[in-house]
C-alpha positions as CSV (number, residue, x, y, z in Angstrom):
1,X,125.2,111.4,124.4
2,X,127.9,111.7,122.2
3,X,127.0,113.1,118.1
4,X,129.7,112.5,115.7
5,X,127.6,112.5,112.5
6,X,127.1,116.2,111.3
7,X,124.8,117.0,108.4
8,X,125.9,120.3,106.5
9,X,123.0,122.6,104.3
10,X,124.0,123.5,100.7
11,X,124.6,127.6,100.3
12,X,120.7,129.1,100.1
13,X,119.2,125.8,101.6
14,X,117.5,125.9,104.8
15,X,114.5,128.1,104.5
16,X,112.2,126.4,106.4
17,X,114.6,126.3,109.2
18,X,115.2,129.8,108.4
19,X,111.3,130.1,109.0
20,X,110.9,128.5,112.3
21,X,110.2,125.2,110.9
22,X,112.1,121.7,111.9
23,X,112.6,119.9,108.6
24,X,115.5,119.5,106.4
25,X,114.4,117.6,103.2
26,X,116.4,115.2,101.0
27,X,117.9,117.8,98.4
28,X,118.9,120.4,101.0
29,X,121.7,119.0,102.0
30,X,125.3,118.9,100.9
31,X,127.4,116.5,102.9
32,X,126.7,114.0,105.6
33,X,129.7,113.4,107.7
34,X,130.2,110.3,110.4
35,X,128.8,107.0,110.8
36,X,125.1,106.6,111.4
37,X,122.0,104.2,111.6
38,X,118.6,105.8,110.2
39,X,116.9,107.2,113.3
40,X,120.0,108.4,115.0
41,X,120.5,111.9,116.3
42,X,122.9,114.3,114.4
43,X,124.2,117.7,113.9
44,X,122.6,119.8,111.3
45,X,124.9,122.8,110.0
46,X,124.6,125.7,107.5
47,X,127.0,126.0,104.5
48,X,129.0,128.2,106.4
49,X,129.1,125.5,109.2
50,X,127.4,127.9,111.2
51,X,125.0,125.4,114.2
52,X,121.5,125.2,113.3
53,X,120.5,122.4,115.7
54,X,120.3,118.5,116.3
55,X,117.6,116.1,115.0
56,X,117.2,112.8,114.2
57,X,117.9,111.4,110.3
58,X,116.3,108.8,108.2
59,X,117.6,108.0,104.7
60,X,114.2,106.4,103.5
61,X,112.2,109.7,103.8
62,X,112.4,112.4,102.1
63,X,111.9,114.6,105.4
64,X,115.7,113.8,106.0
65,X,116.6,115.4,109.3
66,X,113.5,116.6,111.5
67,X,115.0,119.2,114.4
68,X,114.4,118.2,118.4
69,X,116.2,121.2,119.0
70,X,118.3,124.6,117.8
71,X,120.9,124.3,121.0
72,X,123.6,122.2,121.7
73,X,122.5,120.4,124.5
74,X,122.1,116.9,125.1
75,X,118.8,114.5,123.7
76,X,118.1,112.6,127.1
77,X,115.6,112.1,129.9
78,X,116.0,115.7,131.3
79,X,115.5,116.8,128.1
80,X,112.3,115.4,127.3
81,X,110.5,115.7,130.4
82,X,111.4,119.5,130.0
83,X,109.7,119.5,126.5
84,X,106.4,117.6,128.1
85,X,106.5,119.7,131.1
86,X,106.5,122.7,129.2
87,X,103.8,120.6,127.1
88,X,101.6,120.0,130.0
89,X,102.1,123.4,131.6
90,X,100.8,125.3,128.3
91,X,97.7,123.2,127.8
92,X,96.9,124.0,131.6
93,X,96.4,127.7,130.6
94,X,94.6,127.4,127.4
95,X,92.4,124.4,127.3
96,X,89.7,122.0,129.4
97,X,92.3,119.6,130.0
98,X,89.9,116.9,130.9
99,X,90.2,115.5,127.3
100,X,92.7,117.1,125.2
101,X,95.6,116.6,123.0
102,X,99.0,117.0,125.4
103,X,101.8,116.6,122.4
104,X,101.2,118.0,118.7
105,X,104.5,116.8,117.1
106,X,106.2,119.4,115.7
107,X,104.1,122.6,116.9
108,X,105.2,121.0,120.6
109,X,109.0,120.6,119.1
110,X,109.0,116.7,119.9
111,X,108.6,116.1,115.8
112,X,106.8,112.5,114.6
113,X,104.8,112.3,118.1
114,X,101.4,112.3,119.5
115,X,99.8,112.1,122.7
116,X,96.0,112.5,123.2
117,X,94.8,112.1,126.7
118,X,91.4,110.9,127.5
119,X,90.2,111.5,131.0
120,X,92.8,108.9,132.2
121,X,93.5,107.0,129.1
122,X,96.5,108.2,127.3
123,X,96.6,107.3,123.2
124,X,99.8,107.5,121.2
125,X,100.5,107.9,117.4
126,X,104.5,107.7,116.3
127,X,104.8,107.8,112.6
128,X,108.8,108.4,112.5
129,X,111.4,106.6,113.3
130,X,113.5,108.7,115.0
131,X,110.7,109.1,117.8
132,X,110.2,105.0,117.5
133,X,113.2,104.7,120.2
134,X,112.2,107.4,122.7
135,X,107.9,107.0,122.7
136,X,108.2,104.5,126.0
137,X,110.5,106.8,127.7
138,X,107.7,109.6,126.5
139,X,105.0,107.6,127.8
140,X,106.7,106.7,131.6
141,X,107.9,110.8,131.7
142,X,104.5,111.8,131.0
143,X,103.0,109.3,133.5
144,X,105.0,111.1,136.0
145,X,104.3,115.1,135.5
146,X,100.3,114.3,135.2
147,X,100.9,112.3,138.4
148,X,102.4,115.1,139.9
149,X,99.0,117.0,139.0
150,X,97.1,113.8,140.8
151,X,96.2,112.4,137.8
152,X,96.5,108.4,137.8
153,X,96.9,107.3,133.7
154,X,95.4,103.9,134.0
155,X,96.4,102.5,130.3
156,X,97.9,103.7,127.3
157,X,96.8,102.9,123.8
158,X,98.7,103.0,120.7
159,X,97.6,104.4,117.1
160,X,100.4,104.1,115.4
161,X,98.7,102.4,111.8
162,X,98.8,105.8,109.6
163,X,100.2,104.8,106.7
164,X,103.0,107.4,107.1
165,X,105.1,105.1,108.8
166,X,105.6,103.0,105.7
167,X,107.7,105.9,104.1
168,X,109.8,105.9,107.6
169,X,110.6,102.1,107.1
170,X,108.3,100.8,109.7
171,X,105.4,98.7,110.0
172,X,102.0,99.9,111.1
173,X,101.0,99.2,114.5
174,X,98.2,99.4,117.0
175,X,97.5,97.9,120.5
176,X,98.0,98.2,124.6
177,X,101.5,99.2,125.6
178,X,101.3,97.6,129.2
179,X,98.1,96.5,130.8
180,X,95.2,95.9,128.7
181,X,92.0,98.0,129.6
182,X,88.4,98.5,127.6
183,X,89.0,100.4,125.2
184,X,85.5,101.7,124.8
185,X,84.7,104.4,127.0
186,X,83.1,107.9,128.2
187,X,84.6,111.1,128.5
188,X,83.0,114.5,128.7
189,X,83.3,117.4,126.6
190,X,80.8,120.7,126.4
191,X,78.6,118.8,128.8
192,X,78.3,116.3,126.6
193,X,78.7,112.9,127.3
194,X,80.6,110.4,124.4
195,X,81.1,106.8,124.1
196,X,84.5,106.9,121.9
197,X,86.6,104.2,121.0
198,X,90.1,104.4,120.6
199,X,90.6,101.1,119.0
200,X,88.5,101.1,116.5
201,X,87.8,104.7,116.2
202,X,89.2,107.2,113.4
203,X,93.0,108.8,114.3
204,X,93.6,108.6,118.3
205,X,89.5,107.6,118.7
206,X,88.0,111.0,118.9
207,X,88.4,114.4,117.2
208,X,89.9,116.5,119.8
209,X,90.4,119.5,117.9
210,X,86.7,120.7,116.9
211,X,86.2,121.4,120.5
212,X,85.8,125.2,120.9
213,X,84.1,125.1,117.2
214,X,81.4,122.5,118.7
215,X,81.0,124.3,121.4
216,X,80.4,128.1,119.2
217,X,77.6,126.3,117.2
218,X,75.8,125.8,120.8
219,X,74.6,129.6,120.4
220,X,73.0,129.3,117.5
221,X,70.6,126.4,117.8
222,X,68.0,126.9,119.9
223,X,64.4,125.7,118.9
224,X,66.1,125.2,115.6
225,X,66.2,122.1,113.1
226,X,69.5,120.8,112.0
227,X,71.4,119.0,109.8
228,X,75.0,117.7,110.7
229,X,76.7,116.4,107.9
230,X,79.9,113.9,108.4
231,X,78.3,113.4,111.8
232,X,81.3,110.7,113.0
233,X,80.1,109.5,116.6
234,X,77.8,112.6,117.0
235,X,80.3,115.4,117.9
236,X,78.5,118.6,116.3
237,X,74.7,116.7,116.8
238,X,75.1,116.3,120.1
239,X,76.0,119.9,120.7
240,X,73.1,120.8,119.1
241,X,70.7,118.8,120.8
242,X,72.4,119.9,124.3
243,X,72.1,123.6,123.9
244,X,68.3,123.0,123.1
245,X,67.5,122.6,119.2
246,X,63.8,121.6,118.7
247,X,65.3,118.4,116.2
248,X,68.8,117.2,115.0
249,X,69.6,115.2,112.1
250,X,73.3,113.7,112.1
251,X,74.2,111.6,108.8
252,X,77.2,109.9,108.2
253,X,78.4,106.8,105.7
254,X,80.2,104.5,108.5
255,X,77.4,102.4,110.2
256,X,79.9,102.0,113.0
257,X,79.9,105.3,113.7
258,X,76.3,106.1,113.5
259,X,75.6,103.5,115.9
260,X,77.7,105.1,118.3
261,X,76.5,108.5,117.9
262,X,72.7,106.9,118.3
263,X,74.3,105.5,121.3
264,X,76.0,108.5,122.6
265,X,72.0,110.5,122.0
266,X,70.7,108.0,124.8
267,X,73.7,108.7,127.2
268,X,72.8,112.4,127.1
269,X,69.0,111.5,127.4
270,X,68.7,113.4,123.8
271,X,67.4,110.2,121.5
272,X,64.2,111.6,120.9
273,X,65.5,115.0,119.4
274,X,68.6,113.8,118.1
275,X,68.6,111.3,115.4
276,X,71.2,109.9,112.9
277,X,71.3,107.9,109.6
278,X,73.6,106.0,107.8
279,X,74.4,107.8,103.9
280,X,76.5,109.0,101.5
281,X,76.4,112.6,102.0
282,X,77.1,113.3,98.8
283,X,74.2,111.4,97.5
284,X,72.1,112.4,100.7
285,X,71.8,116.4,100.4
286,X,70.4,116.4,96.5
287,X,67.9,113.6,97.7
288,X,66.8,116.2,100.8
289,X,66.6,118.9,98.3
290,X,64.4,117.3,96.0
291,X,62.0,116.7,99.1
292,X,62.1,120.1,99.9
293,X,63.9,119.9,103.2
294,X,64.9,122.8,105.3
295,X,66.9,123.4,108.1
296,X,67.3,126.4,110.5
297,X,71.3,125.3,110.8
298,X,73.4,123.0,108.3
299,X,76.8,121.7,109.4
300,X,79.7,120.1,107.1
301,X,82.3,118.7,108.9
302,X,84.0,116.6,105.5
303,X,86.9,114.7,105.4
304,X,89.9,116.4,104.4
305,X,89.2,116.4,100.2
306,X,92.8,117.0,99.6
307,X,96.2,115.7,101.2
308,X,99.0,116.7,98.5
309,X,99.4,120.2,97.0
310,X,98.7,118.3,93.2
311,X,95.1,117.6,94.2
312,X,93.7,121.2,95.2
313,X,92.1,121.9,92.2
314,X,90.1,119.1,92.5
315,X,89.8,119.9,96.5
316,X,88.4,123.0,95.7
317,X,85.6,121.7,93.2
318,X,84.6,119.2,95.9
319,X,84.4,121.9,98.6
320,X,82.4,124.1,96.2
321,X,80.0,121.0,95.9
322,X,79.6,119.9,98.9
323,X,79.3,123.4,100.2
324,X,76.7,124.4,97.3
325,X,74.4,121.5,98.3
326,X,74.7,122.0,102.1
327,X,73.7,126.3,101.3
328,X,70.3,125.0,99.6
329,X,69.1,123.6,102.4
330,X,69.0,126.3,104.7
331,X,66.4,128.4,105.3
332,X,66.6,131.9,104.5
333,X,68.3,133.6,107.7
334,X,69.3,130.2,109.0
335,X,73.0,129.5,109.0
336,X,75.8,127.5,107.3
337,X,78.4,126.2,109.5
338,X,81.5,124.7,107.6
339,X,84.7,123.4,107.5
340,X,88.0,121.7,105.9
341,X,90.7,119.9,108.1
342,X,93.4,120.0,105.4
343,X,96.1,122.1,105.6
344,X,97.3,122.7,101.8
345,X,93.2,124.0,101.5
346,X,94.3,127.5,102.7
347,X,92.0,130.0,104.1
348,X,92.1,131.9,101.4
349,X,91.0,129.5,98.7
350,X,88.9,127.9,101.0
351,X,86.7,130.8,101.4
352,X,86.8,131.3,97.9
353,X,85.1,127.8,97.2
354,X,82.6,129.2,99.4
355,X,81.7,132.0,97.8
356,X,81.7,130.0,94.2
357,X,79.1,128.1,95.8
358,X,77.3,130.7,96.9
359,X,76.7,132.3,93.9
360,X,75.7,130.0,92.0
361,X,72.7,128.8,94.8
362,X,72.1,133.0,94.8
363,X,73.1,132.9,98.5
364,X,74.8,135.7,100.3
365,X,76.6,135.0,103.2
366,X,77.0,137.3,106.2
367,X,79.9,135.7,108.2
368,X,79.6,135.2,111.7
369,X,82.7,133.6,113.1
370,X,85.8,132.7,111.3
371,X,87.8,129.6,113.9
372,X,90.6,127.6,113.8
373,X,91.5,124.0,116.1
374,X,91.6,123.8,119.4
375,X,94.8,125.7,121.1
376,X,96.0,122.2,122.1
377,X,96.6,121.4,118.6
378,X,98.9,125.0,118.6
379,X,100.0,126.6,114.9
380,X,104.0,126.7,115.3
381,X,104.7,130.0,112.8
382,X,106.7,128.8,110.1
383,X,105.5,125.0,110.3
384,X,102.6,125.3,107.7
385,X,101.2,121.7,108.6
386,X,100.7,122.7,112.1
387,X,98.0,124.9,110.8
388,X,95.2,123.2,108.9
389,X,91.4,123.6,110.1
390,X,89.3,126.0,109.4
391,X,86.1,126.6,110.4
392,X,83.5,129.2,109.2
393,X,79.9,130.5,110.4
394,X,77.8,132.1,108.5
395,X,74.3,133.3,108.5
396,X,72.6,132.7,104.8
397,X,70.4,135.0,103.1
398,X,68.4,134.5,99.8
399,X,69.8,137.0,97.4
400,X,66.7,137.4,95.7
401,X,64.3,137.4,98.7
């Protein structure tokens, strides 16, 4: 395929390239030479005209060229099923591949893309429009490498509502791409058997990326009573109750999904030691406190508190909170498992919200594990938003005991 439009850097632009990164943004660049249609593939170029790669652009984001690639080579079928392949072929050796996330946009170098795989269900989220043109040709080439593995996809759903896609120019959209199939069903994780729903279900249906972290939290539970906080469909709960805790208490404030977490308890035969309830969190913990609750091990698995670097400050109180409330309900010796899936709450900021709240419950925290997602969802070195979730362990003592 022929590029005639080339996109040249102003002099001292291009540090996230420069990085290891794929973006160019808006006020990086100098000239744009050729004809072109938003979503097109063109050249991008230093200053100096030196070759720094081709992307695709798009004039209505501020992310204006996002890199497929640093050599000149040509953007066509060969060259995507080599990017899959090599997709495919590193999840093999890292993960359980059963359920796991194949393509993580830009950490996987196919930018604005996708692909969760669910037993034999793939589901697909394109938020730019630059991957818009290519995600059926995606979908068939992936098709044919798990095939080659003897895995038969049998439907495909797409995700593709984030509210991203608006600042791309396109419309939100979600729904079968070719033959319609239930889209409630079970896959296996840990042992432990879920009832997920990728229509209706948040992101691609299920959170793919707590799985190592779910499964770390399976040490520490036995004969013990806990508390799982921002429970979703049952995820941490169910881990819990698996690896033998003596009771389980998942809350969450969606009634959808605490009825399919209750359900999920009765597929693994665990309703009578795991239970869940339907609360604001926020409003739940001080009402457990005021009872006089304990719990042997607490987990907070919140909602990311901030998505835009003008809001930490305010992320960072809210983590302190929630993280305050959660530490005076364990027991002295018990243990704290936390967490924040945003990727402008560093580590380092994060863990000092921790140890605000801490201080001011008189805790002191002995830390057990410091994790990060699943290797499926891979940091890319100089792409900061390919690395967002933390997750921390700790055991909790009573300062003054």
């Amino acid at each position: 395929m022929s590029i005639n439009t080339v996109v040249t850097l102003k002099k001292g632009e291009g540090r996230t390239l420069s990085q290891g990164g794929l973006w160019v943004f808006d006020n990086e660049i100098d000239t744009i030479k050729g004809h072109f249609k938003n979503g097109a593939l063109v050249k991008v170029e230093a200053f100096n005209h030196y070759p720094l790669g081709i992307g695709y652009i798009n004039q209505n984001s501020k992310i204006r060229v996002r890199l497929l690639t640093r050599k000149d080579t040509n953007i066509d079928e060969k060259f995507f099923r080599m990017r899959l392949a090599n997709a495919w072929e590193y999840r093999k050796k890292t993960v359980d591949t059963s359920s796991c996330r194949i393509v993580f946009g830009d950490a996987d170098f196919l930018p604005g893309i996708t692909i969760d795989k669910f037993e034999d269900i793939l589901v697909i989220q394109c938020l730019t429009l630059g991957m818009e043109a290519y995600k059926l040709l995606l979908i068939d080439l992936l098709k044919d490498i798990l095939k080659e593995d003897g895995i038969i996809i049998r439907g495909v759903y797409e995700r593709s509502d984030a509210k991203e896609r608006k600042k791309e120019g396109l419309e939100r959209v979600k729904g079968f791409i070719g033959e319609p199939f239930e889209t409630r069903f079970m896959i296996t994780e840990n042992n432990v058997k879920y009832m997920i729903d990728v229509e209706n279900g948040q992101k691609t249906g299920f959170f793919l990326d707590q799985k190592y972290n779910r499964l770390a939290i399976q040490s520490l539970v036995k004969d013990a009573k806990v508390l799982d906080c921002f429970t979703y469909i049952g995820t941490f709960a169910l881990n819990a109750g698996i690896a033998g805790a003596k009771s389980v208490l998942g809350v969450d404030a969606s009634e959808l999904a605490v009825s399919l977490a209750s359900e999920n308890a009765k597929l693994n035969n665990l309703e009578n030691t795991v239970k869940f309830e339907c609360h604001d969190v926020f409003d739940f913990l001080p009402e457990l406190e005021e009872k006089n609750e304990t719990f042997d091990v607490v987990i907070l698995d919140p909602p990311a508190f901030t998505k835009s670097r003008s809001s930490i400050k305010n992320a960072i109180k809210g983590y302190r909170e929630i993280n305050m409330r959660g530490l005076k309900l364990v027991k002295d010796g018990g243990y704290l498992a936390t967490c924040t899936c945003s990727h402008f709450m560093d580590e380092e900021n994060f863990k000092k919200a921790i140890a605000q709240a801490a201080k001011s419950v008189h805790k002191r925290l002995r830390q057990v594990e410091c994790r990060q997602q699943s290797p499926d969802h891979p940091i890319l070195w100089g792409d900061e938003n390919s690395s967002y979730l933390k997750f921390l362990i700790f055991q909790v003592v009573d300062e003054r005991g």
